[in-house]
C-alpha positions in Angstrom: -49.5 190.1 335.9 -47.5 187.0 336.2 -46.8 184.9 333.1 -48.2 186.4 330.4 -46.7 189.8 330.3 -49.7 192.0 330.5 -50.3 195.2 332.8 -53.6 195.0 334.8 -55.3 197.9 335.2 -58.1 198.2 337.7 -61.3 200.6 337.2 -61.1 202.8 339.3 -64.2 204.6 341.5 -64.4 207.6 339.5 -64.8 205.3 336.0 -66.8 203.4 337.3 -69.3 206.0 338.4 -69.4 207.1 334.6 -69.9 204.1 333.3 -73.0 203.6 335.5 -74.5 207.1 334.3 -74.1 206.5 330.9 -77.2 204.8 329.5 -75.4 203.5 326.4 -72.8 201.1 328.5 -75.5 200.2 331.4 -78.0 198.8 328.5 -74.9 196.8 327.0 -73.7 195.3 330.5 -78.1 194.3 331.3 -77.7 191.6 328.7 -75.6 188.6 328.5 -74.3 188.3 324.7 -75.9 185.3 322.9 -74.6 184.0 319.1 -78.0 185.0 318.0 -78.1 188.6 319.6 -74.3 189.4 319.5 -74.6 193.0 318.9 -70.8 194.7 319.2 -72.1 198.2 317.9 -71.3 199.4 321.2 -67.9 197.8 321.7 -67.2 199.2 318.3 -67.7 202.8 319.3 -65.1 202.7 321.4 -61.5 204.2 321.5 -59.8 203.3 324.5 -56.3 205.6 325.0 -53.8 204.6 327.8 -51.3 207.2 329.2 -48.6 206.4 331.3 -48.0 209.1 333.7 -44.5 208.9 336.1 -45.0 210.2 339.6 -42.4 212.5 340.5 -42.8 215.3 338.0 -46.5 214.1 336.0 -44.1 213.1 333.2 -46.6 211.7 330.6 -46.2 209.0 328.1 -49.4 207.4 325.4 -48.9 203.8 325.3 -51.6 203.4 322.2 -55.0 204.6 321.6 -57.0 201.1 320.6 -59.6 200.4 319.1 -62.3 197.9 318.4 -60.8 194.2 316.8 -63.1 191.0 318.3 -65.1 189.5 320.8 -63.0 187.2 322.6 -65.1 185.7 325.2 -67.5 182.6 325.1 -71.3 183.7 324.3 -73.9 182.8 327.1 -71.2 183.8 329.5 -71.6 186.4 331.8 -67.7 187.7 332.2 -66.7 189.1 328.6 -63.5 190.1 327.3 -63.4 192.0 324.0 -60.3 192.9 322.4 -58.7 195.8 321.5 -55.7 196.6 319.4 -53.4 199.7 318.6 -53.9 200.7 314.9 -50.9 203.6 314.4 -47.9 202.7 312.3 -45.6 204.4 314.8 -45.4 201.0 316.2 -42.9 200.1 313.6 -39.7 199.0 314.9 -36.2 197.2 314.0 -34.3 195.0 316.0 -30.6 195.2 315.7 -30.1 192.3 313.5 -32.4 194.4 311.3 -35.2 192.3 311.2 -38.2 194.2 310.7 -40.3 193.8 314.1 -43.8 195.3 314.6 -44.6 196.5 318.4 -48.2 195.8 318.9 -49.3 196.7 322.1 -53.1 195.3 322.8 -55.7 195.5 325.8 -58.6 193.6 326.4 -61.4 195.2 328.0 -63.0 192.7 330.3 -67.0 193.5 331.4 -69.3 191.8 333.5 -72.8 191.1 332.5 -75.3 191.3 334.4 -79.7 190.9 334.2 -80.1 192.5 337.2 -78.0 195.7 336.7 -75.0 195.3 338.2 -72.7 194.5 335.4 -69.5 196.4 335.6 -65.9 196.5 333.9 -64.3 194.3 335.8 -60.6 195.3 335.0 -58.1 196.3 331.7 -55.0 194.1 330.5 -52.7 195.8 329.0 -50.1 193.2 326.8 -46.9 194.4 325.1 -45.4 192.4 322.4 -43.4 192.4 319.4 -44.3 190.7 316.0 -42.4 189.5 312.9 -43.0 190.1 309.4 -45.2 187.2 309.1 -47.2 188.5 312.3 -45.8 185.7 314.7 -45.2 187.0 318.2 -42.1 186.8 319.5 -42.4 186.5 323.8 -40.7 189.6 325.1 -39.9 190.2 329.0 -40.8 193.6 330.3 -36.7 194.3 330.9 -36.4 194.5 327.0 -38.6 197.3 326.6 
């Protein structure tokens, strides 16, 4: 994706198929969240993993195993993005100045409401980004990873 430095990921078929036969998700996506029934037990159960594979010899890589941090969309609303964050210390790093940086790598998991029974995920970001001791992030171009 342009600008913001994320990965987008696209459901595929297959996913979505599951997600339609599981009961748990498909009662989620039938109701639009409201401030008075906000219920994230759901989103909460959830650990998303992300693995990398490289093409030419199934070379495989995991990118973070997230879990559950906020809402992050506007209530009332059907589209809904909830976010998601890496929670492993191996995402220490230093720079070379030896500043302590902390690699954070996030997703949000963006769903689509819908009444009628149609909601779906409607796709995965994936963002990269590096933090500072005091948690600022520091803008990092995909050619420094």
């Amino acid at each position: 994706s342009l600008g913001d430095e994320s990965l987008v990921l696209l459901p595929s078929r297959l996913l979505d198929a599951r997600m339609r036969s599981w009961e748990g998700m498909v009662n989620h996506l039938a109701h639009v969240p409201t401030r008075d029934e906000y219920d994230d037990s759901l989103m909460e159960s959830l650990k998303i993993s992300v693995v990398a594979v490289r093409e030419a010899d199934s070379v495989m890589i995991a990118l973070g195993c997230f879990s559950f941090a906020q809402p992050i969309g506007d209530f009332g609303v059907n589209w809904q993005p909830y976010l998601y964050e890496a929670r492993s210390r191996l995402y220490n790093q230093w720079s070379s100045n030896m500043k302590p940086y902390h690699f954070k790598p996030s997703l949000s998991f963006e769903l689509f409401h819908d009444s009628n029974g149609n909601g779906d995920l409607f796709r995965i970001k994936l963002y990269m980004g590096l933090h500072d001791q005091a948690d600022h992030l520091v803008d990092v171009s995909r050619s420094e990873f």
